[in-house]
DODREN-977039 format. One line per 5 residues: for each residue x, y, z of C-alpha. Coordinates in steps of 0.1 Angstrom, whole numbers, plus 5000, padded with zeros to 4 digits. Example, Ala and Ser with C-alpha at 12.3 -4.5 7.8 and 13.67 -1.06 7.14 Angstrom:
BEGIN
5123 4955 5078 | 5137 4989 5071 .
This chain:
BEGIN
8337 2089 4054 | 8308 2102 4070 | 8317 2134 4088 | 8300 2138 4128 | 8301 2174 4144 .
8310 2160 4175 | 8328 2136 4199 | 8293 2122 4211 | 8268 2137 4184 | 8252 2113 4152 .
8226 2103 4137 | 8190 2097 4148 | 8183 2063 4157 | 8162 2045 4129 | 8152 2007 4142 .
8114 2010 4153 | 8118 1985 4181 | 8112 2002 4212 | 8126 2002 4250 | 8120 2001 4281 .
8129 2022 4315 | 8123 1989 4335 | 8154 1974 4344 | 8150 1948 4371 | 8151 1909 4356 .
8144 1885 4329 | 8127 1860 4348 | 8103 1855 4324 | 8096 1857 4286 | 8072 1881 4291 .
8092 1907 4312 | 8118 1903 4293 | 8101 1911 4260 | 8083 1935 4280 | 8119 1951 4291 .
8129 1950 4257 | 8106 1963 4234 | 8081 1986 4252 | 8078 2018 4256 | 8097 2045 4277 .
8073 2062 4299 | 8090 2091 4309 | 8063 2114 4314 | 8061 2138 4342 | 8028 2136 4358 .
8035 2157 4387 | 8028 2185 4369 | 7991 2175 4356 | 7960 2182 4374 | 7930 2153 4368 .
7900 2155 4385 | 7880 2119 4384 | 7841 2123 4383 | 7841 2095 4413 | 7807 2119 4425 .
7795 2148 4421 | 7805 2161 4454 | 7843 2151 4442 | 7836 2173 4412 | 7822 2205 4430 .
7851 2206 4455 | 7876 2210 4428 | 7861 2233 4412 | 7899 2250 4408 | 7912 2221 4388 .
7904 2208 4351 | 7907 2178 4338 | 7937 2178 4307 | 7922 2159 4282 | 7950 2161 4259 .
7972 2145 4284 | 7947 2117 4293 | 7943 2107 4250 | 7984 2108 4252 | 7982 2079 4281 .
7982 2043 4266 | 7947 2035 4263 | 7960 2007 4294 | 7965 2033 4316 | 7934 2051 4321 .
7914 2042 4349 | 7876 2036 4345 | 7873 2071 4362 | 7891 2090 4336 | 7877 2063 4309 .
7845 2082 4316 | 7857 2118 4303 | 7854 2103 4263 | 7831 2092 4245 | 7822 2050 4231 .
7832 2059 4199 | 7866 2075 4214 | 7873 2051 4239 | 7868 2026 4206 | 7890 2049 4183 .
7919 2051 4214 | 7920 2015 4222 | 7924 2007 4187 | 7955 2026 4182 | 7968 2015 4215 .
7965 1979 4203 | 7986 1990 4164 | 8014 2008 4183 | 8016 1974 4212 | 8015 1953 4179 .
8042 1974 4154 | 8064 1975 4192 | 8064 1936 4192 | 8099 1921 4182 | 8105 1916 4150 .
8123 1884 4158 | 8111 1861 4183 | 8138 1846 4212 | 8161 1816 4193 | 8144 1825 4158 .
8171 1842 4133 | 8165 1852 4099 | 8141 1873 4076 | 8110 1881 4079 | 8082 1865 4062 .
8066 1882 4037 | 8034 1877 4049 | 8045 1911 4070 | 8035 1929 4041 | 8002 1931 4025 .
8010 1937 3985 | 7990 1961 3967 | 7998 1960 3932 | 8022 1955 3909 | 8048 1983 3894 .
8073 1971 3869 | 8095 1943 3857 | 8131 1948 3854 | 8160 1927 3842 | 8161 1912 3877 .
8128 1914 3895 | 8092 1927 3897 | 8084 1951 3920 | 8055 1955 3939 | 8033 1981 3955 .
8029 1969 3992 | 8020 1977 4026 | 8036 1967 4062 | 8006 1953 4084 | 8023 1962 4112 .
8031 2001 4108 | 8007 2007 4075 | 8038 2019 4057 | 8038 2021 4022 | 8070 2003 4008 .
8084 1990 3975 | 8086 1953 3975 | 8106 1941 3948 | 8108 1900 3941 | 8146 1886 3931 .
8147 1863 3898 | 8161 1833 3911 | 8153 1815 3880 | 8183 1818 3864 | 8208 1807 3895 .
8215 1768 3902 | 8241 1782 3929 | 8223 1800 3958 | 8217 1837 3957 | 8221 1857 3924 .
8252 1879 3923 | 8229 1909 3909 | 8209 1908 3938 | 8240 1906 3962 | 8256 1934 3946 .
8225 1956 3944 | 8218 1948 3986 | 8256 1954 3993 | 8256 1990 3974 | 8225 2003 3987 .
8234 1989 4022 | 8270 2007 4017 | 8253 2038 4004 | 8236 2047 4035 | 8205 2068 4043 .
8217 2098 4019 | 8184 2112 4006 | 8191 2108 3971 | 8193 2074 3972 | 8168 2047 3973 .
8168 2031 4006 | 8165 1991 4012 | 8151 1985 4045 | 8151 1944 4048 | 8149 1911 4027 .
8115 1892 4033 | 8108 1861 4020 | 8086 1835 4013 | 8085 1797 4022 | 8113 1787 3994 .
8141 1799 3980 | 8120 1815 3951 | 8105 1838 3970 | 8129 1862 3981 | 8119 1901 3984 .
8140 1933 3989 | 8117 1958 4007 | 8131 1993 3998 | 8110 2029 4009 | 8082 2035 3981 .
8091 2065 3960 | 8059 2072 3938 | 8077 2084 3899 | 8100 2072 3879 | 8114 2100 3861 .
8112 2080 3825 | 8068 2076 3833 | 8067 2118 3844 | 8089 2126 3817 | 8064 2111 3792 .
8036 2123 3810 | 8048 2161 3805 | 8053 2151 3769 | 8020 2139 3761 | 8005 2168 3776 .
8029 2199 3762 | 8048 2203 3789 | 8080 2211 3804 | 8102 2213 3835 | 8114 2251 3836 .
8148 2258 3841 | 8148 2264 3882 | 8131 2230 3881 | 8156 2213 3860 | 8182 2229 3887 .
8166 2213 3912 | 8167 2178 3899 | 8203 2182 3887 | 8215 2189 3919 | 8196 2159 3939 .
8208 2139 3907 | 8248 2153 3910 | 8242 2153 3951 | 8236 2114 3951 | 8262 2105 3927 .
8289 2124 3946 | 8279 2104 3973 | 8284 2071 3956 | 8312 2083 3938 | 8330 2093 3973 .
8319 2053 3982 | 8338 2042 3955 | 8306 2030 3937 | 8300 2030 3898 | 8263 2031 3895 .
8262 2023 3856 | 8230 2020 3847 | 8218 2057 3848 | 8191 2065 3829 | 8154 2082 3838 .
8138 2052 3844 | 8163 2043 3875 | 8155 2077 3886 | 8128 2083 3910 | 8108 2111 3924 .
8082 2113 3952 | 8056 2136 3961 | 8079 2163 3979 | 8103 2170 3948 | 8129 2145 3963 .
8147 2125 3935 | 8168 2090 3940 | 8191 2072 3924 | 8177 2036 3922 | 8180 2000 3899 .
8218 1991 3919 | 8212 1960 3895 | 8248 1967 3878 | 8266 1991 3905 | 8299 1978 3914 .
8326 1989 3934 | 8362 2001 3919 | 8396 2011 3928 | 8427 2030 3918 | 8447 2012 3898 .
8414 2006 3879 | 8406 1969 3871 | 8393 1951 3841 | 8352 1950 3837 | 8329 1942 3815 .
8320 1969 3786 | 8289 1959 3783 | 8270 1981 3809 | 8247 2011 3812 | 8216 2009 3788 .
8222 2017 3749 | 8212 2054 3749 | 8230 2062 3780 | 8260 2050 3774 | 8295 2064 3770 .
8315 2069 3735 | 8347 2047 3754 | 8321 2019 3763 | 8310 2018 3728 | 8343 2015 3716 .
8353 1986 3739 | 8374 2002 3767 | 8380 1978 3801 | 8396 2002 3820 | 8366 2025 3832 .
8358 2044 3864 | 8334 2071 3874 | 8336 2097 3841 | 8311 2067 3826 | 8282 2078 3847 .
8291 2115 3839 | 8282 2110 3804 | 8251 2091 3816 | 8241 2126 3841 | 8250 2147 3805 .
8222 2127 3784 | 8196 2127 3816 | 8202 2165 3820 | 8192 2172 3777 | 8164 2147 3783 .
8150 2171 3815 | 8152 2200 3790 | 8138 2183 3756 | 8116 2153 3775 | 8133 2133 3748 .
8162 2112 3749 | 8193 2127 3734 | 8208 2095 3714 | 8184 2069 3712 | 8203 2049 3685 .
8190 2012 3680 | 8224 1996 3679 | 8256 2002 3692 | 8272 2013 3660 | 8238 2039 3656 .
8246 2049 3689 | 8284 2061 3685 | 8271 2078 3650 | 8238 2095 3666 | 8268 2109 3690 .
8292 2118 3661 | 8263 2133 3646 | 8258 2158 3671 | 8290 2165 3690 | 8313 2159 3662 .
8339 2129 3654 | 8368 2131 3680 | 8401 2137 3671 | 8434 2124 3688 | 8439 2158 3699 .
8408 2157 3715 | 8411 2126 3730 | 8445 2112 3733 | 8443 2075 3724 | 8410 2079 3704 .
8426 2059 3674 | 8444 2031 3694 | 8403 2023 3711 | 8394 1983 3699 | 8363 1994 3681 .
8373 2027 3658 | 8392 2008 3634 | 8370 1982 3633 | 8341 2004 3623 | 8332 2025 3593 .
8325 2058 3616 | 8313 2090 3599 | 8332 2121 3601 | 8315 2154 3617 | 8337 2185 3622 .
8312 2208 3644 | 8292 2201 3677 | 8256 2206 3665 | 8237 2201 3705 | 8225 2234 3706 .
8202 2226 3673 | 8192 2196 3698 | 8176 2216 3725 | 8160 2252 3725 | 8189 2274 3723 .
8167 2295 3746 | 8163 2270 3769 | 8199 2273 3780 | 8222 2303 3789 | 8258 2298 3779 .
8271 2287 3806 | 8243 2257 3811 | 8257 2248 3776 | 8293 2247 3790 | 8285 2227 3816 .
8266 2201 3791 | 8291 2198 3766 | 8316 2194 3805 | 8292 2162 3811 | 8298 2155 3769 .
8334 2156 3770 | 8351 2132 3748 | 8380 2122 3767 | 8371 2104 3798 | 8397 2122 3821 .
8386 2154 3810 | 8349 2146 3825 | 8333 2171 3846 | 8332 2148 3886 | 8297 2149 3902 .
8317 2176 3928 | 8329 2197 3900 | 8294 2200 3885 | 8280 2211 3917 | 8297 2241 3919 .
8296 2250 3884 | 8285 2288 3884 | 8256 2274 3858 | 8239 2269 3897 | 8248 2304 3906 .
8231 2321 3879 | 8192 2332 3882 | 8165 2315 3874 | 8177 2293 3908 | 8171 2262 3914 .
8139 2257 3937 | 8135 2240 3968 | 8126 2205 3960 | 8092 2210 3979 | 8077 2235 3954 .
8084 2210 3929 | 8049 2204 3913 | 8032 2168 3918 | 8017 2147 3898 | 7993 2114 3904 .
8014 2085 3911 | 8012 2063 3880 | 8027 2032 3901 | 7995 2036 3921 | 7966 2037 3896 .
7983 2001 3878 | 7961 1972 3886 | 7972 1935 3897 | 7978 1918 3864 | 7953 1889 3852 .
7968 1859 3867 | 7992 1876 3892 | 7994 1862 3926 | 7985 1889 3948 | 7982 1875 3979 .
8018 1862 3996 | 8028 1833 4006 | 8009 1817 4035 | 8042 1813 4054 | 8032 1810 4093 .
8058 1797 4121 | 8046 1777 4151 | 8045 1791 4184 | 8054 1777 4220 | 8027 1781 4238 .
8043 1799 4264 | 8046 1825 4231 | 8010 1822 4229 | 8003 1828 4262 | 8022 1858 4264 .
8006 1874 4230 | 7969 1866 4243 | 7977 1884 4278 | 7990 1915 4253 | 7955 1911 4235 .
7977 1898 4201 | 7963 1882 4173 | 7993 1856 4169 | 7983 1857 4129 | 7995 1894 4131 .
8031 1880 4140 | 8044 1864 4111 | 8081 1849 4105 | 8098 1832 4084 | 8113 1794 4086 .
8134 1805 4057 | 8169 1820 4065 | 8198 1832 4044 | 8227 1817 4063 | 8258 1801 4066 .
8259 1766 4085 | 8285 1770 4115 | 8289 1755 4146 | 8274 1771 4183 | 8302 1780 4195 .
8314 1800 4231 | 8348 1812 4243 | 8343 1797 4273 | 8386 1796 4284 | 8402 1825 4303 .
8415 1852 4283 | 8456 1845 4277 | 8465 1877 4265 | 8453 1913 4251 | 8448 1921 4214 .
8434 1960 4217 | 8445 1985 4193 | 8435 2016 4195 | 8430 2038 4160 | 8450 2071 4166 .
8450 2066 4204 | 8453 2100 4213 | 8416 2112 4199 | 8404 2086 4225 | 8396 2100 4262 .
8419 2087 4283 | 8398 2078 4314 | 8378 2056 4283 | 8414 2038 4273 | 8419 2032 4307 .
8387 2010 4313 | 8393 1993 4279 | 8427 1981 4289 | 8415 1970 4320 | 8384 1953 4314 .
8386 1940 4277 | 8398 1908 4266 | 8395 1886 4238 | 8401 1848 4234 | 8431 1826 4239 .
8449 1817 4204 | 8446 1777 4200 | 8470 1771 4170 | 8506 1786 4169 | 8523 1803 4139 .
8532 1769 4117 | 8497 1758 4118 | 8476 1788 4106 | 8501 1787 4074 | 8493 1750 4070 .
8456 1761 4069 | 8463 1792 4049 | 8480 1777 4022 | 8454 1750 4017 | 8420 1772 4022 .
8443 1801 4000 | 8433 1790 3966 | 8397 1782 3970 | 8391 1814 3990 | 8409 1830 3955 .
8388 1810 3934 | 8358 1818 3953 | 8365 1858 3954 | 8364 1856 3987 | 8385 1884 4004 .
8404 1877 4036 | 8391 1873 4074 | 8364 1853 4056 | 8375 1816 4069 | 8342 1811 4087 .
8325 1809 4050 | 8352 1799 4029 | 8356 1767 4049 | 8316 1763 4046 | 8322 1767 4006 .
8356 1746 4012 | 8335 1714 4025 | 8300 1717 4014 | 8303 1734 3980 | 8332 1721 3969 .
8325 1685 3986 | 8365 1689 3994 | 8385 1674 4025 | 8410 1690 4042 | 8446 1672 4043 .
8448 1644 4072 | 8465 1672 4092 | 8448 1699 4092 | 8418 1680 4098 | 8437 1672 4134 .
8443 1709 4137 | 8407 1720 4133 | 8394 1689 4154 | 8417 1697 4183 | 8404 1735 4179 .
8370 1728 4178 | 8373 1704 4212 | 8392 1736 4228 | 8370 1760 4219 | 8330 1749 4215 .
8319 1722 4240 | 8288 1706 4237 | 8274 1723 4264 | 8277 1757 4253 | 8257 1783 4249 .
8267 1818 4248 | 8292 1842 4232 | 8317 1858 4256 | 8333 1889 4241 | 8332 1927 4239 .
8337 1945 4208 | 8353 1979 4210 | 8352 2001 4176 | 8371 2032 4168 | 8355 2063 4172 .
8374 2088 4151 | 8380 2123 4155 | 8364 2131 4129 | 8331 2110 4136 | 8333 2075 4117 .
8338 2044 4135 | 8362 2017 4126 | 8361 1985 4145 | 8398 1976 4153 | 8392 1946 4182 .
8397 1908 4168 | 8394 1877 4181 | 8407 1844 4168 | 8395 1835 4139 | 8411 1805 4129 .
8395 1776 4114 | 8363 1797 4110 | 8349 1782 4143 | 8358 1813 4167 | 8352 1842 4151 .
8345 1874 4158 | 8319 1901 4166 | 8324 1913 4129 | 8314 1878 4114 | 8286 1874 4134 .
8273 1904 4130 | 8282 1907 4090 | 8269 1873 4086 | 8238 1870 4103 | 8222 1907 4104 .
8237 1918 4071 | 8245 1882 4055 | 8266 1902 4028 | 8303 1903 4018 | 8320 1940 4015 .
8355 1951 4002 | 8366 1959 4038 | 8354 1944 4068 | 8348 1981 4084 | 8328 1989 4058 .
8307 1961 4071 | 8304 1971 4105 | 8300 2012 4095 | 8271 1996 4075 | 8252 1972 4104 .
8260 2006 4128 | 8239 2031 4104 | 8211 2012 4120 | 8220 2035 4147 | 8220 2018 4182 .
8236 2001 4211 | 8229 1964 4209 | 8233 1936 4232 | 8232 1903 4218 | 8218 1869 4240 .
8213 1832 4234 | 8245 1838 4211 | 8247 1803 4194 | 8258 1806 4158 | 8232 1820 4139 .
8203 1815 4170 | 8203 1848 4187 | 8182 1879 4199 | 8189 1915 4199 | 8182 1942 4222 .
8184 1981 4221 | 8193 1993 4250 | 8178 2024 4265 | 8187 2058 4266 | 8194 2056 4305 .
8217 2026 4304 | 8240 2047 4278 | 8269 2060 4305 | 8306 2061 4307 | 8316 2069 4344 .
8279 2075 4355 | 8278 2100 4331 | 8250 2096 4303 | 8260 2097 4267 | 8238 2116 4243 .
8224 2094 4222 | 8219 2115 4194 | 8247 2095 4176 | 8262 2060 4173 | 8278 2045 4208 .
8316 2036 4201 | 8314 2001 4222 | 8289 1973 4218 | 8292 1949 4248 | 8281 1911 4248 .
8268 1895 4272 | 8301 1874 4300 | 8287 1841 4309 | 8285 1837 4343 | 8296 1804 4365 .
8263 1781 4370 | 8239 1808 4360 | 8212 1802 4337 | 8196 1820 4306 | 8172 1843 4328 .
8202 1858 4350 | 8221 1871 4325 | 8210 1908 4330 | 8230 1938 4315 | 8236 1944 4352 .
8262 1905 4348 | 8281 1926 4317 | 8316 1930 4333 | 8323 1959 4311 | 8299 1983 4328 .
8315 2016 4326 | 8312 2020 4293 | 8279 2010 4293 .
């Protein structure tokens, strides 16, 4: 639950598509993608005084005013007249109209009208290789459009016969759910090629792995001091909180999954194995977190696990900081639990209750230590007391006595001098990911994946001085097939709720209830169970959790090559009739999400959803923009919001539709403008209007404009 400071105060807006103040019509493409992505010219220039060397009698009669230079070079290079063209130099007039022509092409749409989908990843220009992991190789790379340095790393999709691998779901889903917390790696987008094998998760380039500096040190007699270490154990603790309060088990701590860039920040990366858990805990699988990281309880064949297994993890990455050397690095798993025995002693049941009923300890032959021997490990200088105590805390035996990533942070080990530094003094080293070559062999240029272009498309990008080449997408989409659909009827009925209705303004409640609807219901109480207990088992089967019909019917008929009973087949015919004629087009519906008092957003409007035909805002969005499953479906929405904007969605078939951001002056309640230094609590949809075509529907048509 990510805490806001006030009513109308969040985060900075992240999405570097940018707006508009122009507001007046669509009736063409390129005003409209004019409207939509350019930029706001706000500037004041009342308050300049420019003198234009039209003559030189113009010049000495204004002696009294001077030109501002520094406010002609911040004018689009578009805007200067030839007169003021004639203040700079050819090579600055050159230098000004080529950035001009970058920021008009990084302010381009990343999707074009009618296209859905990823990006191709031809958007990025790869520069080398870095490393392979268990599932991928990731890549060194470059967006053409910004110059941003970014990690690109390619999913194995050898191994899957069945559509996308569930390691690379899972690792999306948890870094998606994580956030933008600064300890943790962040995944910006999924580019891909022109087949299903090229698929790449673009994630922000950090340049260390802690395993490659910590082996670097080594080699040269060297060591992280003490305030250092500080500093790395509390970005390290900071991030894990963080997932840990997410109710995400990392499990595959170690250095190597731990990265460092150039200003001292460290991230928690590799989300390879991270899964989410619960209380009761369930069943997984013991065979997690790599051999020298892992827990004595793993080892010894527990199920029942939860957060105390990436303590023990944190324990042997904080002795590795201090020795540069790992702390166990047994060569099987029965070396492993004696290397541990070896040097914190054999557990007893007092120690550990249930120690002797664990699968594995009768099973083995396990030595029999009586002392804990880890300050012979590490310099006993390097460590006062009570940076001992708080080791052996991440050491513990007994998994419930585990130190939590919140308890370690305010250990007083922190509070005692040396201190931990700030992470920008943190020395730097060259980048080793950036010195590796292209392997022999490697393909280092991408795909040629180009899309054709309308040649109304064309038209526009020559007028905008475009090289089309620079505009790359994808015909390649991750997507779910689904009906265009559009709740065209006449609302029957109200289904608002309001989450703790009394935090909400009441003047705001007031123009909900009055002006938001949702759609009619088209089957009655008997029917939906009739579907539910027929789609009930396969959505089960499938793991699928509930409010999912829209896919689980799509797995249901195509996956599954399965029909549904002869009457249920009449229900979903008769629904699909009522609800998605031919001639549709557009999505009618407003979506209206909780704004706590405390600052997060639940979304608590719903539309229909049955026979995953009519669904709502939440599947579209989830499916389309996020295309990823969660645990909660306002987990979901919480994670498309963090992109941090108001949108407004047009041409809403299915999976065929364009987004907008709408600008800072269109963000009121009651002619009042919202500060949009956090997320906006309503996201409005275009309300088709009667015999109206694709060009007139305008924010101005949105019935809903108060809140707008």
């Amino acid at each position: 639950q990510r805490k806001r400071s006030s009513h109308y105060e969040s985060d900075e807006e992240e999405i570097p598509i940018k707006t508009s103040k122009n507001e007046n019509t669509q009736s063409s493409l390129e005003q409209k993608i004019l409207e939509l992505y350019s930029e706001d010219e706000n500037s004041d220039t009342d308050t300049h005084r420019i003198s234009t060397p039209t003559s030189d009698n113009n010049i000495s009669n204004n002696d009294d005013e001077s030109v501002d230079l520094n406010y002609l070079r911040s004018l689009d290079f578009d805007e200067l007249s030839e007169d003021q063209k004639k203040f700079f130099s050819q090579e600055e007039l050159e230098e000004m109209e080529k950035e001009y022509q970058k920021r008009l092409i990084s302010s381009l749409p990343i999707y074009y009208a009618g296209i859905s989908g990823c990006r191709s990843v031809e958007e990025y220009k790869t520069l080398n290789r870095i490393q392979e992991g268990t599932f991928g190789v990731v890549f060194r790379a470059q967006c053409k459009r910004t110059d941003e340095i970014v990690a690109m790393k390619k999913l194995k999709m050898d191994k899957e016969k069945d559509g996308f691998p569930i390691t690379s779901i899972r690792e999306i889903n948890m870094l998606l759910k994580c956030g933008s917390h600064p300890n943790i790696v962040n995944v910006k987008e999924i580019v891909v090629g022109d087949n299903m094998d090229s698929i790449y998760m673009v994630m922000e380039y950090v340049e260390h792995d802690m395993k490659s500096l910590l082996d670097y040190l080594a080699q040269r007699n060297k060591h992280f001091t003490i305030s250092q270490v500080k500093c790395l154990m509390k970005q390290l603790l900071s991030g894990l909180e963080h997932l840990h309060n997410e109710w995400i088990l990392h499990r595959d701590l170690k250095t190597s999954n731990l990265l460092m860039n150039h200003r001292g920040i460290l991230k928690i990366g590799d989300f390879g194995l991270a899964r989410e858990y619960g209380d009761p805990l369930e069943r997984y699988t013991s065979i997690v977190v790599t051999l020298w990281y892992r827990s004595p309880e793993l080892l010894l064949g527990v199920k029942y696990y939860s957060t105390a297994i990436d303590m023990w993890s944190t324990g042997c990455i904080f002795a590795e900081f201090l020795t540069l050397k790992p702390l166990f690095p047994g060569r099987g798993e029965t070396e492993q639990i004696t290397k541990i025995y070896d040097i914190l002693g054999t557990p007893t049941e007092k120690m550990w209750p249930g120690y002797s009923n664990l699968p594995l300890v009768k099973k083995w032959s396990l030595p029999n230590r009586s002392y804990n021997q880890i300050k012979s490990r590490i310099n006993e200088k390097s460590l006062t007391e009570k940076g001992y105590k708080l080791l052996n805390k991440f050491l513990t035996y007994d998994p419930d006595k585990r130190i939590t990533a919140e308890e370690a942070l305010k250990h007083e080990w922190f509070e005692e001098a040396p201190y931990a530094v700030n992470p920008d003094c943190m020395p730097t080293w060259p980048a080793k990911s950036e010195l590796s070559r292209v392997p022999k062999g490697s393909n280092k240029k991408p795909p040629n994946v180009k899309i054709n272009r309308t040649s109304e498309e064309l038209e526009l990008l020559k007028s905008l001085n475009v090289n089309p080449n620079k505009m790359k997408s994808s015909g390649f989409a991750l997507r779910f097939d689904a009906p265009k659909f559009c709740l065209f009827a006449k609302p029957k009925r109200e289904f608002i709720y309001f989450h703790e209705k009394e935090n909400w303004p009441k003047d705001l409640v007031n123009d909900i209830e009055t002006n938001c609807f949702v759609s009619p219901d088209f089957i009655n109480e008997k029917e939906e169970e009739s579907l539910m207990n027929e789609i009930t088992p396969q959505m089960k089967r499938l793991k699928y959790e509930r409010d999912h019909w829209d896919d689980a019917i799509y797995l249901f008929r195509e996956r599954e090559q399965r029909n549904w009973s002869k009457e249920n087949e009449i229900i979903i015919k008769r629904v699909i009739e009522n609800s998605i004629p031919k001639e549709s087009k557009h999505l009618s519906y407003i979506h209206i999400l909780d704004l706590h008092k405390d600052g997060y957003i639940r979304p608590h409007i719903d539309s229909v959803r049955y026979c995953g035909n009519i669904v709502t805002g939440l599947s579209l969005l989830s499916d389309s923009v996020m295309r990823l499953m969660s645990k909660d479906r306002k987990y979901i929405f919480d994670l498309f919001l963090q992109r941090r904007s108001l949108y407004k969605l047009s041409g809403a078939g299915r999976y065929e539709f364009t987004h907008e951001i709408l600008p800072r002056e269109k963000s009121r309640f009651r002619g009042h403008q919202i500060i949009r230094d956090r997320r906006i609590s309503v996201i409005c949809r275009d309300l088709p209007q009667q015999n109206s075509s694709d060009k007139e529907r305008t924010i101005e048509n949105i019935k809903f404009n108060p809140i707008i």
